[in-house]
ChimeraX commands (.cxc) that place a marker at each C-alpha (Angstrom):
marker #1 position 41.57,-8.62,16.12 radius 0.5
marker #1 position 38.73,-10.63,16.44 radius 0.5
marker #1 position 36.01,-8.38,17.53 radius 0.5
marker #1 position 36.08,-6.70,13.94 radius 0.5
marker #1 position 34.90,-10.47,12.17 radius 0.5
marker #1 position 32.48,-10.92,15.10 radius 0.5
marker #1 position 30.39,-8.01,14.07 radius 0.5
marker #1 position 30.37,-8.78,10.82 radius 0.5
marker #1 position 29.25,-12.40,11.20 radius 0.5
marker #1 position 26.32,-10.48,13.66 radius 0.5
marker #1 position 25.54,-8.11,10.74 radius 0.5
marker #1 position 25.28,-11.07,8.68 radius 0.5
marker #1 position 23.14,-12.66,10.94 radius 0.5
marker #1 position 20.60,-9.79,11.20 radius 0.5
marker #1 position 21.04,-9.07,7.65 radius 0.5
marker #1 position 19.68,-12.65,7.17 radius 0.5
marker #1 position 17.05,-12.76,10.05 radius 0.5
marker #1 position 15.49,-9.70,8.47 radius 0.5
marker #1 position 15.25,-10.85,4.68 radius 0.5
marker #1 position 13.96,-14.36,6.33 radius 0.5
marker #1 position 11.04,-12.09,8.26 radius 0.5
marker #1 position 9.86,-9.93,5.07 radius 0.5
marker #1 position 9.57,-13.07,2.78 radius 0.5
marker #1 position 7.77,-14.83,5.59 radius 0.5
marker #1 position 5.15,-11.55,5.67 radius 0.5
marker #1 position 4.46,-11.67,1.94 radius 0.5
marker #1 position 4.22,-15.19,1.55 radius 0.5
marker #1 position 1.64,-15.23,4.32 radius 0.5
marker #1 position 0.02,-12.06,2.87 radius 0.5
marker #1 position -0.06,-14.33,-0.41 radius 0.5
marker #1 position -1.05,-17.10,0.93 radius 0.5
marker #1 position -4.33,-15.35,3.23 radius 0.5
marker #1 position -5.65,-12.68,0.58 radius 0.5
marker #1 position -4.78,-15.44,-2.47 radius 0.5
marker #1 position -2.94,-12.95,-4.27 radius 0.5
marker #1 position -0.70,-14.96,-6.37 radius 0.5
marker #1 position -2.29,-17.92,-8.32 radius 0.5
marker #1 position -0.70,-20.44,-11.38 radius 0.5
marker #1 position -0.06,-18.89,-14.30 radius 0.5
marker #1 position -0.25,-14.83,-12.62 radius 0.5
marker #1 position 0.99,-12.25,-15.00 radius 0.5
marker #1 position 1.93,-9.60,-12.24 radius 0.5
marker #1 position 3.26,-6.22,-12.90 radius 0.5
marker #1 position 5.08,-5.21,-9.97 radius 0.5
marker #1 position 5.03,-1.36,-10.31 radius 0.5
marker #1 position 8.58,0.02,-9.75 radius 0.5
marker #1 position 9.00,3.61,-8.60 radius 0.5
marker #1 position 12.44,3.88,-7.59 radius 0.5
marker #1 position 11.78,3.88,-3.90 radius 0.5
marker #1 position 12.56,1.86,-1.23 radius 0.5
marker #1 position 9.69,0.37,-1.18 radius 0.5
marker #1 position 8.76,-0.75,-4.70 radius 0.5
marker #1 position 12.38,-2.26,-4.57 radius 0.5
marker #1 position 12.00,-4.20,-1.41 radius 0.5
marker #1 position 8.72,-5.76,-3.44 radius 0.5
marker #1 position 10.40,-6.37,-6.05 radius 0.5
marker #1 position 13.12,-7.81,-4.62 radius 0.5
marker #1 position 10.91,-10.26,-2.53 radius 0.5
marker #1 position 8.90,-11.65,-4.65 radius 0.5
marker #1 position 12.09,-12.49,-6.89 radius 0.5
marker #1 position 13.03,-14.31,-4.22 radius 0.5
marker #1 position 9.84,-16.15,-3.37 radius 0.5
marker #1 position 9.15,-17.12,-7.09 radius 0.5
marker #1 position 11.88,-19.67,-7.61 radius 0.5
marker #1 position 9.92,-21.88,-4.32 radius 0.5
marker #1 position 6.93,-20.78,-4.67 radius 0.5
marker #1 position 3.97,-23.13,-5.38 radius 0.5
marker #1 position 2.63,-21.92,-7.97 radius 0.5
marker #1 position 4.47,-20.73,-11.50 radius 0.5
marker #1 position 3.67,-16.89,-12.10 radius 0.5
marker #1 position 5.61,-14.60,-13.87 radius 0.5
marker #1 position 7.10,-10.98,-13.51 radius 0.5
marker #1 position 7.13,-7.87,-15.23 radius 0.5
marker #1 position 8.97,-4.75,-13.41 radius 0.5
marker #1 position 6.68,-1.49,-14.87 radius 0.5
marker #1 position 8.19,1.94,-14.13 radius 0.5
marker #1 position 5.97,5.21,-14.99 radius 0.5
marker #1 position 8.85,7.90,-16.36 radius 0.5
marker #1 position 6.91,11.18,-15.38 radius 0.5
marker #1 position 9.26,13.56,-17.34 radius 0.5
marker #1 position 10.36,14.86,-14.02 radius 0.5
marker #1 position 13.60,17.43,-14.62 radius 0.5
marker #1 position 16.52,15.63,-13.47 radius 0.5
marker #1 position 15.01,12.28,-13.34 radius 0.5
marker #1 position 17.98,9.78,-13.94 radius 0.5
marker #1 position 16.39,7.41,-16.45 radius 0.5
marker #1 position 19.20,5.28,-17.00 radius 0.5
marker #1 position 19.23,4.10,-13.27 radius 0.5
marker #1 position 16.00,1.90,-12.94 radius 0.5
marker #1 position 16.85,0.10,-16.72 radius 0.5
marker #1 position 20.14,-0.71,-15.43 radius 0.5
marker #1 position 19.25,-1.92,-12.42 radius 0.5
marker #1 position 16.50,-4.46,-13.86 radius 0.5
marker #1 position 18.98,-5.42,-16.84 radius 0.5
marker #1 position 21.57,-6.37,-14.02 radius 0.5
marker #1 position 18.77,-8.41,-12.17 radius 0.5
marker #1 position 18.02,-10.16,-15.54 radius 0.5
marker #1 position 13.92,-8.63,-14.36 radius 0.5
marker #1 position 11.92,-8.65,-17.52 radius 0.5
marker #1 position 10.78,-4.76,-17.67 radius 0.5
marker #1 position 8.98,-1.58,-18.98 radius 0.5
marker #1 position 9.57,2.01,-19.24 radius 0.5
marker #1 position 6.55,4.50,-19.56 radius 0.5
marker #1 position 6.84,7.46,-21.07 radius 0.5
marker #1 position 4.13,9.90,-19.95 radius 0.5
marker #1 position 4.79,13.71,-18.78 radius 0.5
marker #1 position 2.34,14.17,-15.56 radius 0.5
marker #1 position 4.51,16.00,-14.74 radius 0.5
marker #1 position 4.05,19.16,-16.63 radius 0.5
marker #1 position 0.35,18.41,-16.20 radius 0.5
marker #1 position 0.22,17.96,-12.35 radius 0.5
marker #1 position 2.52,21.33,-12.24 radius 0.5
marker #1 position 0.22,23.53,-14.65 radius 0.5
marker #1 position -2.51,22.01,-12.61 radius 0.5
marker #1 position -2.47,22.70,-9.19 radius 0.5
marker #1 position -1.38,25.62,-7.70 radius 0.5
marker #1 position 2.32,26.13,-6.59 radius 0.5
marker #1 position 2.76,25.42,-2.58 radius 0.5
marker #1 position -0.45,23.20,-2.37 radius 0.5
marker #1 position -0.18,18.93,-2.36 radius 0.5
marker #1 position 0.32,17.56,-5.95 radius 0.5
marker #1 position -0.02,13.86,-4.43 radius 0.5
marker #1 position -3.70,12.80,-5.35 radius 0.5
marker #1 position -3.93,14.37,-8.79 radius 0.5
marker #1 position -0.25,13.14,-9.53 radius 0.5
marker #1 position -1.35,9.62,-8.11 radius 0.5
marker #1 position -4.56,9.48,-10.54 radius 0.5
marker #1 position -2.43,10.32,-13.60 radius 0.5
marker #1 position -0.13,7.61,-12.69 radius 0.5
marker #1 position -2.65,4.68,-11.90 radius 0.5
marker #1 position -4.55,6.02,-15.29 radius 0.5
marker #1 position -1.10,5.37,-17.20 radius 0.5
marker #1 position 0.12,2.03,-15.34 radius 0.5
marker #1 position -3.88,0.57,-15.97 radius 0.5
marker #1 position -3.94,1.28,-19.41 radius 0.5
marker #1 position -0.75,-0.81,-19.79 radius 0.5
marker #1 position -1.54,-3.33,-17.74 radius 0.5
marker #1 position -4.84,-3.78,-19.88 radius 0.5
marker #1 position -2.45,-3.69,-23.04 radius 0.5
marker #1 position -0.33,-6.49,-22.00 radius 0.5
marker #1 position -2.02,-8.78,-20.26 radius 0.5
marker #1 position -1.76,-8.20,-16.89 radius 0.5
marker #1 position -3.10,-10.06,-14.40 radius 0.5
marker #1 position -2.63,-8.54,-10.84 radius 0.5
marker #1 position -0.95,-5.24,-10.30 radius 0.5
marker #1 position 1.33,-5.10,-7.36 radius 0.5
marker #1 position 1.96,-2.11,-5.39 radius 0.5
marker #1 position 4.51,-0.85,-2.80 radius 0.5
marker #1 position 1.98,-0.54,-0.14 radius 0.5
marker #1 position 3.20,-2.01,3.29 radius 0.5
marker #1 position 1.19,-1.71,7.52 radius 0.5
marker #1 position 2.18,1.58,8.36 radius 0.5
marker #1 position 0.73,2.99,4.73 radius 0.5
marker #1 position -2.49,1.19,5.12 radius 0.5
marker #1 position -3.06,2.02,8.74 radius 0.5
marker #1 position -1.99,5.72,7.99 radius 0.5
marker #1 position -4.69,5.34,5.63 radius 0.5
marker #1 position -7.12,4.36,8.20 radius 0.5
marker #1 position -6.34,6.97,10.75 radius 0.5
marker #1 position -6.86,9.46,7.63 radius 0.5
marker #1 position -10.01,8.56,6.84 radius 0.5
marker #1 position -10.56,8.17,10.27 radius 0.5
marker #1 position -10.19,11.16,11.97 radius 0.5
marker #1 position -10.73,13.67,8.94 radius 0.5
marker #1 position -13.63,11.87,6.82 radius 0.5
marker #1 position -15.44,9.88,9.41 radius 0.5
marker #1 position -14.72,6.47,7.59 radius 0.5
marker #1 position -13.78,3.25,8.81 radius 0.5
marker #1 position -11.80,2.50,5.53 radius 0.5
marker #1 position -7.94,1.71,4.96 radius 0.5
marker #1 position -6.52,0.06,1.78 radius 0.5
marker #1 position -7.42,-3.70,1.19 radius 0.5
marker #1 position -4.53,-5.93,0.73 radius 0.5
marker #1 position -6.42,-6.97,-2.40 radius 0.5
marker #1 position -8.94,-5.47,-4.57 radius 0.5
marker #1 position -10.84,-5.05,-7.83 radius 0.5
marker #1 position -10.53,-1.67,-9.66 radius 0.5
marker #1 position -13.21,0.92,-9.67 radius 0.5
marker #1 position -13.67,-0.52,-13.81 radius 0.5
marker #1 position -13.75,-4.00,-12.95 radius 0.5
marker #1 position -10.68,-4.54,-14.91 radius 0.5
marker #1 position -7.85,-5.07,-12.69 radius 0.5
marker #1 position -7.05,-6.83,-9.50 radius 0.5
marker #1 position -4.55,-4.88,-7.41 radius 0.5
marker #1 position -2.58,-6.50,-5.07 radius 0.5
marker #1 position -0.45,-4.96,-2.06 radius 0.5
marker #1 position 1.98,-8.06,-0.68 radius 0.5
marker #1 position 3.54,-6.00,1.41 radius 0.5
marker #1 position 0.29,-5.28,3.46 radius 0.5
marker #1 position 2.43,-7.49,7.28 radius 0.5
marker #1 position 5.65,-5.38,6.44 radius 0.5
marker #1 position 7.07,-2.52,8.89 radius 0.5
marker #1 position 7.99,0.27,7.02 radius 0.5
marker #1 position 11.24,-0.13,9.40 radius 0.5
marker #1 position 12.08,-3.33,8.23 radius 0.5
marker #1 position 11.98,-2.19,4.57 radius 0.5
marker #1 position 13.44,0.64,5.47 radius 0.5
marker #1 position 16.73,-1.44,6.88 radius 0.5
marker #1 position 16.16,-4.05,4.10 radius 0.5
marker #1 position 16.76,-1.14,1.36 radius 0.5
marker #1 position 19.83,-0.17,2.92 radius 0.5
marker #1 position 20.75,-3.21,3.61 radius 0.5
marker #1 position 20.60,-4.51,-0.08 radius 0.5
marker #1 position 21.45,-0.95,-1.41 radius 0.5
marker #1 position 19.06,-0.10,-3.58 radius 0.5
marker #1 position 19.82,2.40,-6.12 radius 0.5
marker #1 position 16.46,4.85,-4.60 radius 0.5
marker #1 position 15.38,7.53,-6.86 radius 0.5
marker #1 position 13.85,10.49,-4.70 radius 0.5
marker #1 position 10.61,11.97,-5.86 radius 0.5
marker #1 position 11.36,15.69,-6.64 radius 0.5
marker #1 position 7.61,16.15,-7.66 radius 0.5
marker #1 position 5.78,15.57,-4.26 radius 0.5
marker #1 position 8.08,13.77,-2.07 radius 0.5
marker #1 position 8.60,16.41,0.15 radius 0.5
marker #1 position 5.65,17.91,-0.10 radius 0.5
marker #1 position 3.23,15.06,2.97 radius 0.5
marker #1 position 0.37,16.98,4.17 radius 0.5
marker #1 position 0.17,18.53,7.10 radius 0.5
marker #1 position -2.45,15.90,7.99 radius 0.5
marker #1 position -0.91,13.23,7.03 radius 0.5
marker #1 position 2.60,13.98,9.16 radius 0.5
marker #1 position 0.46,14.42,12.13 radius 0.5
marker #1 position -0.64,10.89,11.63 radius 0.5
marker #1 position 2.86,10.14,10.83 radius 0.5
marker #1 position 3.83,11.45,14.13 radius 0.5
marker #1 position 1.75,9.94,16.43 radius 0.5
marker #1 position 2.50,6.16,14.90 radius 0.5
marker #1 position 6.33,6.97,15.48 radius 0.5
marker #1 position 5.45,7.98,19.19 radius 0.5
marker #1 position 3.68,4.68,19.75 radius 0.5
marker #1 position 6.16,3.02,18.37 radius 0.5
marker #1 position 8.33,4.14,20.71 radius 0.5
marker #1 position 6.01,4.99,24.06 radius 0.5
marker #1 position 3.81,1.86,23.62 radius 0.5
marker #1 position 5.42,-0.95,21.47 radius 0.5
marker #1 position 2.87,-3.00,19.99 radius 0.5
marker #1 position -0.14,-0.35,19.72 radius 0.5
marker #1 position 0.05,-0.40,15.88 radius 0.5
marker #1 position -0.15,-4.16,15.09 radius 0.5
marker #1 position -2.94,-4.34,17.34 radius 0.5
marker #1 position -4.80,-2.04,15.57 radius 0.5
marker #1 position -3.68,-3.40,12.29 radius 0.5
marker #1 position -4.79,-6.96,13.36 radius 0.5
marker #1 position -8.23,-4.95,14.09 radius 0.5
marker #1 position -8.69,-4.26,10.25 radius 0.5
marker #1 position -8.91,-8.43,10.11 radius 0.5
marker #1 position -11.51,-8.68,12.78 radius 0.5
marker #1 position -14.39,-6.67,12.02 radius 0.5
marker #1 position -17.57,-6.97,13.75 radius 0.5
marker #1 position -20.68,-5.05,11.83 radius 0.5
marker #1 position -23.25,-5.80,14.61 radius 0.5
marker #1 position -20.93,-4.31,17.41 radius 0.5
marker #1 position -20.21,-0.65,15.21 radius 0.5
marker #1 position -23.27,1.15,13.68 radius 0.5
marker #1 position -23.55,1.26,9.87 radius 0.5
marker #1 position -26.71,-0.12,9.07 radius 0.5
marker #1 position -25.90,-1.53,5.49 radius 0.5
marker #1 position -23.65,-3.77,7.44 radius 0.5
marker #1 position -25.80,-5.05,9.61 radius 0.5
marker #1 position -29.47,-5.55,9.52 radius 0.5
marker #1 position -30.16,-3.39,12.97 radius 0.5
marker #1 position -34.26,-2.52,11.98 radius 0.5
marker #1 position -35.11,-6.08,12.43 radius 0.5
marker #1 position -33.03,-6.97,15.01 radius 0.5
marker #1 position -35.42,-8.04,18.38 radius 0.5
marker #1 position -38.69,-6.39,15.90 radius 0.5
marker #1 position -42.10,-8.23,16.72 radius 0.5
marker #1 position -43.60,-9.89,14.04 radius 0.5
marker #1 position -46.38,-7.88,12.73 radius 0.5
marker #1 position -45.86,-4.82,14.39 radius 0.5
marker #1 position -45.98,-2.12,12.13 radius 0.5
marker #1 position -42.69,-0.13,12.07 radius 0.5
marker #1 position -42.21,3.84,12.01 radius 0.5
marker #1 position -40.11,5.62,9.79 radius 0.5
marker #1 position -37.78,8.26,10.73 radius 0.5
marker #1 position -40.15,11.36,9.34 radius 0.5
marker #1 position -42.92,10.00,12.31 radius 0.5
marker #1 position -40.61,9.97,14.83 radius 0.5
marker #1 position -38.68,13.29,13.84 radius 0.5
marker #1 position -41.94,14.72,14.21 radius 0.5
marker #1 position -42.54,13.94,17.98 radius 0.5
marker #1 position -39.04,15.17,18.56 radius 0.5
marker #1 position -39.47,19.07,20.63 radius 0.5
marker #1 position -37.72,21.88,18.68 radius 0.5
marker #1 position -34.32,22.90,19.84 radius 0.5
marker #1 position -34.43,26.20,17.66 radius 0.5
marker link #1:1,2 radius 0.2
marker link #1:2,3 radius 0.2
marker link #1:3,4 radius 0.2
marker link #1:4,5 radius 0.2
marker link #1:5,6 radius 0.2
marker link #1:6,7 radius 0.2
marker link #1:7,8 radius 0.2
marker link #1:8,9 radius 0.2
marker link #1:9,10 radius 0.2
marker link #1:10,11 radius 0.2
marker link #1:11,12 radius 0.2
marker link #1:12,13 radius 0.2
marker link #1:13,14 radius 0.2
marker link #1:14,15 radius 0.2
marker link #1:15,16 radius 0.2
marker link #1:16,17 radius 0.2
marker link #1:17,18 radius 0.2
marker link #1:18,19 radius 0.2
marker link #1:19,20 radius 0.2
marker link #1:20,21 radius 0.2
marker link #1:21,22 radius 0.2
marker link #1:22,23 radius 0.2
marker link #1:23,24 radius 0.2
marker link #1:24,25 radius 0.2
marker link #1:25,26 radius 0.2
marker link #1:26,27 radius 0.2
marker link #1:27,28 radius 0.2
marker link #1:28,29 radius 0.2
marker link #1:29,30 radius 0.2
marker link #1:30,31 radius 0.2
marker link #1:31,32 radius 0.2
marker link #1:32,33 radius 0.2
marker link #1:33,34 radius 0.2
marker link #1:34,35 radius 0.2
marker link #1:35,36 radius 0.2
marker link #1:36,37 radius 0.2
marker link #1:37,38 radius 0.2
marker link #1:38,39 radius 0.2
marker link #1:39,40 radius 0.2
marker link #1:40,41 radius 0.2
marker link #1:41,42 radius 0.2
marker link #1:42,43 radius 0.2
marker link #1:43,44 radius 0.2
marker link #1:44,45 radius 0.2
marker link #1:45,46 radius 0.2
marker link #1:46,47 radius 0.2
marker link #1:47,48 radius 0.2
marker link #1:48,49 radius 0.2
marker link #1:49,50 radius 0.2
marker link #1:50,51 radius 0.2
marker link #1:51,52 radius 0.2
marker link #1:52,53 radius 0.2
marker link #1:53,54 radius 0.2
marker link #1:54,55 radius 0.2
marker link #1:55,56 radius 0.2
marker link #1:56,57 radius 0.2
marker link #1:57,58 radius 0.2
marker link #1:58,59 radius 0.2
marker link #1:59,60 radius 0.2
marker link #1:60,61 radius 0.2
marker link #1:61,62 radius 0.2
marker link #1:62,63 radius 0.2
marker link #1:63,64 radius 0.2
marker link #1:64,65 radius 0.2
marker link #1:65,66 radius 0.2
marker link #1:66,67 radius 0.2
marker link #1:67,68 radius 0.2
marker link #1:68,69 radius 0.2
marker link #1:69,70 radius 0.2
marker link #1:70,71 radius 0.2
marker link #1:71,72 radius 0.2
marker link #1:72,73 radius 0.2
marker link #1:73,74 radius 0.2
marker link #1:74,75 radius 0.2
marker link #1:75,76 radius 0.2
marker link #1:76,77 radius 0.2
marker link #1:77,78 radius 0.2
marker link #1:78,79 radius 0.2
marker link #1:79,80 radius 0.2
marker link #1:80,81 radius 0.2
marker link #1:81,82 radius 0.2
marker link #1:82,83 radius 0.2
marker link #1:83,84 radius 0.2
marker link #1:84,85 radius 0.2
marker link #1:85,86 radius 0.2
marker link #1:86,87 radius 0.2
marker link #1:87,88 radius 0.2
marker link #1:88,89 radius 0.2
marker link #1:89,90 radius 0.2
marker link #1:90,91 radius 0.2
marker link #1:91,92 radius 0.2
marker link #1:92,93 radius 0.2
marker link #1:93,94 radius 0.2
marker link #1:94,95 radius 0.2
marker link #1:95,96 radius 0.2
marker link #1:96,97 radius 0.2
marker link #1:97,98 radius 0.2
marker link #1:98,99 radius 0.2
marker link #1:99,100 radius 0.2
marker link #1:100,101 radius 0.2
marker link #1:101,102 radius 0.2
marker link #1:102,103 radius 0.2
marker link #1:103,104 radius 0.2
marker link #1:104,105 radius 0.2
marker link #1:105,106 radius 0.2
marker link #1:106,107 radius 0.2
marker link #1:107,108 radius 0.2
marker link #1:108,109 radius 0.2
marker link #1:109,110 radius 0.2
marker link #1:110,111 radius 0.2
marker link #1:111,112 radius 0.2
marker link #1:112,113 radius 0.2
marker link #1:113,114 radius 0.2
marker link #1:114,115 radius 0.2
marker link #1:115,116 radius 0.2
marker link #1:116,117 radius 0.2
marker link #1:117,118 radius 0.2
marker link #1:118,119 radius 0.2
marker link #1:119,120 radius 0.2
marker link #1:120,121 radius 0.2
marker link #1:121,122 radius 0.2
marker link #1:122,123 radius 0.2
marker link #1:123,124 radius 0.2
marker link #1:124,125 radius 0.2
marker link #1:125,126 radius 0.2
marker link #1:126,127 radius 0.2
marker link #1:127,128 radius 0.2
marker link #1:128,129 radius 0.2
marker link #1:129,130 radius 0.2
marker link #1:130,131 radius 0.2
marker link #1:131,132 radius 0.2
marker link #1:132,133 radius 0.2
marker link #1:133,134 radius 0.2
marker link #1:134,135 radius 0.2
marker link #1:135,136 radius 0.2
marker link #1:136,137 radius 0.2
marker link #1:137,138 radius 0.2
marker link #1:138,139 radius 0.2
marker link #1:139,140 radius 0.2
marker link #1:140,141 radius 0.2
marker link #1:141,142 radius 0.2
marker link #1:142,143 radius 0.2
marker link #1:143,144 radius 0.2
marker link #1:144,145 radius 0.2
marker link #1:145,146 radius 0.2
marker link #1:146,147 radius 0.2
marker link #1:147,148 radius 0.2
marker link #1:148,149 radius 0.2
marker link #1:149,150 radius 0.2
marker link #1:150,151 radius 0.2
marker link #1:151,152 radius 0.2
marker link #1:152,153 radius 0.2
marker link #1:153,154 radius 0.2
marker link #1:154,155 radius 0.2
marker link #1:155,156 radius 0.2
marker link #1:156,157 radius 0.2
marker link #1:157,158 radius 0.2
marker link #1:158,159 radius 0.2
marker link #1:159,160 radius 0.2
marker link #1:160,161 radius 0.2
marker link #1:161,162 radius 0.2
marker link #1:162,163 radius 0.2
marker link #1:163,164 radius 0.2
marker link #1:164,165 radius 0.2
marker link #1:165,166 radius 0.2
marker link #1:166,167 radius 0.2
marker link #1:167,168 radius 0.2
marker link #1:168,169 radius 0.2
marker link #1:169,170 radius 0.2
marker link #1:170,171 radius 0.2
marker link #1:171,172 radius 0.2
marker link #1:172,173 radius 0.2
marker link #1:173,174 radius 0.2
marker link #1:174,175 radius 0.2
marker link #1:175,176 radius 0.2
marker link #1:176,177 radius 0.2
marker link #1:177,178 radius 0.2
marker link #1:178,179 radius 0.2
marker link #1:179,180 radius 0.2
marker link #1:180,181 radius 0.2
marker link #1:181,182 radius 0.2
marker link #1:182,183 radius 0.2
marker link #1:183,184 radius 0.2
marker link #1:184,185 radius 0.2
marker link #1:185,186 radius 0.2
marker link #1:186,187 radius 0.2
marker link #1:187,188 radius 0.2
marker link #1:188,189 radius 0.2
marker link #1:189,190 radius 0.2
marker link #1:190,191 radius 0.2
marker link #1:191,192 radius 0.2
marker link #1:192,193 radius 0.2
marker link #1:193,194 radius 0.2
marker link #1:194,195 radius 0.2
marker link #1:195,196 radius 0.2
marker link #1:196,197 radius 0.2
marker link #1:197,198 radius 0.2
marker link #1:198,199 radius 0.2
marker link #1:199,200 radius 0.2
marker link #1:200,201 radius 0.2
marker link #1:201,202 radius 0.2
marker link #1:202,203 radius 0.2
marker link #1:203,204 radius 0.2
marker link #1:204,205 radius 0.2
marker link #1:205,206 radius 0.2
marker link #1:206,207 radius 0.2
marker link #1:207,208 radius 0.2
marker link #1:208,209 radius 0.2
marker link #1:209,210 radius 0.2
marker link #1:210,211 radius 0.2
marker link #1:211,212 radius 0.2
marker link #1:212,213 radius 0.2
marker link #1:213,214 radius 0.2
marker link #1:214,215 radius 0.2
marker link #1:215,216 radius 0.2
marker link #1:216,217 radius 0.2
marker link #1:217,218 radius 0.2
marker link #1:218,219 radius 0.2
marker link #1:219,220 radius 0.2
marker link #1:220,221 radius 0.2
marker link #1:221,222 radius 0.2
marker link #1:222,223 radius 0.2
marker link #1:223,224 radius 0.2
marker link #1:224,225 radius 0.2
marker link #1:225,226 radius 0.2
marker link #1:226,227 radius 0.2
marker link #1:227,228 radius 0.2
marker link #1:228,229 radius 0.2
marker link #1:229,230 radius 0.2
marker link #1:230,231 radius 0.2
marker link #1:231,232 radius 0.2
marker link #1:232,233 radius 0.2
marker link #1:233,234 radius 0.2
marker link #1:234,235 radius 0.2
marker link #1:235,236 radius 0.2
marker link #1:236,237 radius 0.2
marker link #1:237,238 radius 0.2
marker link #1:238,239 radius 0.2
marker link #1:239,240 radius 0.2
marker link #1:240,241 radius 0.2
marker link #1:241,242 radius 0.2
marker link #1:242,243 radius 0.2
marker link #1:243,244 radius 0.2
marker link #1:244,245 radius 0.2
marker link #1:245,246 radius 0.2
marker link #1:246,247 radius 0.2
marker link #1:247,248 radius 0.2
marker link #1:248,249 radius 0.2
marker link #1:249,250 radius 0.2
marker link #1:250,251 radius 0.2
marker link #1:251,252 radius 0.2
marker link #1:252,253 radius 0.2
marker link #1:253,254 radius 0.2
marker link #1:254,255 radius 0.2
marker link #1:255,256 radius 0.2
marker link #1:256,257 radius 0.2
marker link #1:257,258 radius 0.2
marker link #1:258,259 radius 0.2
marker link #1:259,260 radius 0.2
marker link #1:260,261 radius 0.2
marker link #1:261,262 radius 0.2
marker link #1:262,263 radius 0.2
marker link #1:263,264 radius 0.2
marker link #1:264,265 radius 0.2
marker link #1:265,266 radius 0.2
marker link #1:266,267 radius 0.2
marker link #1:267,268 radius 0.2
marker link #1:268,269 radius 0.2
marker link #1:269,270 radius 0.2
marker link #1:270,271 radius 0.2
marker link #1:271,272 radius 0.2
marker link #1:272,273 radius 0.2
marker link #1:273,274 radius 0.2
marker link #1:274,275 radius 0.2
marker link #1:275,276 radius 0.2
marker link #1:276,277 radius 0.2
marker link #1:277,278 radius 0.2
marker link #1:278,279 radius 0.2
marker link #1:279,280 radius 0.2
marker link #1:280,281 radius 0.2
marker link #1:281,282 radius 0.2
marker link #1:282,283 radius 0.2
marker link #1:283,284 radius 0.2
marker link #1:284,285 radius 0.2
marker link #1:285,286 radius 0.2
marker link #1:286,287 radius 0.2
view
């Protein structure tokens, strides 16, 4: 009889432990890239997944302690997918007394006409929708833009760019748009997907799947996919490591020379340097 209230109080327990270890991660992500300042208009934009929830859901929490008074606006982009239940995001933010805003905008008929069936709608779809959410945030004075982002997203991103465009480049927890105009903000940038994952379930989120491109991940990106899931489970630890790397970057010890001044480095004062032309020139011909 009693093993039945024993679990539950452990469920609790975890339950608790885990909510306790997100808001810890974005309040430190807060705190280190100064994300969140006094009097922050933020637009946390709300997809329906479980990760836009799980943002939005933190920070709701954190902004009743938090040390400085910012405000909250929930924005959700309604693409004009077929099928798309619109009611369920309203009523959920209505419940949750969340100051929000639906936008109206078919991409989807756009992104569809677009690109050709069977090939990845996710990077035209994803300017469309950061072209819409910007031009609202600029109407309504927004002043950081929050996105879903969490680790495993922004290290995906750098094995991406890693291993198919020979960049060292991830997302920033924290940047300025390409215009100037808006400062972008990812507090999720310490979170596990896992954890969010079992937080969303957890809290039961009403998710909304994405019928446009959600099942459509590129082959290259599932390969990355799949070799972070077999660390995860062959050698525990790998990925924070390497995430922790992105924090501790040392330009003289790689080789891009806008970086790091490498022509002067050990150069003898007054010695007259050669330019690349002279010394391709001395170089034999392997044609």
């Amino acid at each position: 009889m009693s093993a039945q209230p024993d679990a539950t109080r452990k469920q609790h327990y975890e339950a608790a432990k885990l909510a306790k270890r997100l808001r810890h991660q974005v309040g430190q992500a807060i705190a280190d890239f100064n994300m969140i300042e006094e009097g922050d208009k933020v637009m946390v934009c709300l997809s329906g997944g479980k990760d836009s929830y799980t943002l939005l859901d933190v920070l709701l929490s954190l902004q009743a302690k938090a040390p400085v008074r910012f405000e909250l606006v929930a924005v959700n982009l309604d693409q004009k997918q077929p099928g798309f239940p619109a009611h369920v995001l309203p009523e959920y933010l209505t419940a949750r007394a969340v100051p929000f805003h639906i936008i109206e905008q078919d991409t989807y008929s756009t992104v569809t006409r677009v690109i050709p069936e069977g090939k990845t709608m996710c990077s035209l779809c994803s300017r469309l929708r950061r072209g819409a959410l910007y031009q609202w945030a600029a109407a309504n004075g927004i002043s950081k833009i929050a996105l879903g982002h969490h680790r495993d997203d922004i290290l995906g991103t750098f094995f991406l760019n890693l291993f198919y465009q020979a960049q060292l480049k991830a997302m920033p927890p924290k940047l300025r748009s390409d215009d100037g105009r808006h400062v972008v903000i990812r507090p999720l940038a310490y979170c596990r997907e896992s954890d969010i994952a079992e937080y969303a379930q957890e809290r039961q989120f009403p998710i909304i799947p994405c019928n446009l491109c959600g099942s459509q991940e590129n082959l290259q990106r599932k390969a990355v996919r799949r070799m972070m899931e077999d660390w995860e489970k062959t050698q525990p630890g790998r990925a924070e490591n390497i995430f922790r790397a992105l924090g501790s970057v040392q330009p003289s010890q790689l080789a891009d020379r806008n970086l790091f001044d490498f022509a002067t480095l050990g150069a003898r004062e007054g010695v007259a340097r050669a330019d690349a032309h002279e010394w391709l020139a001395g170089a034999p011909d392997e044609s």
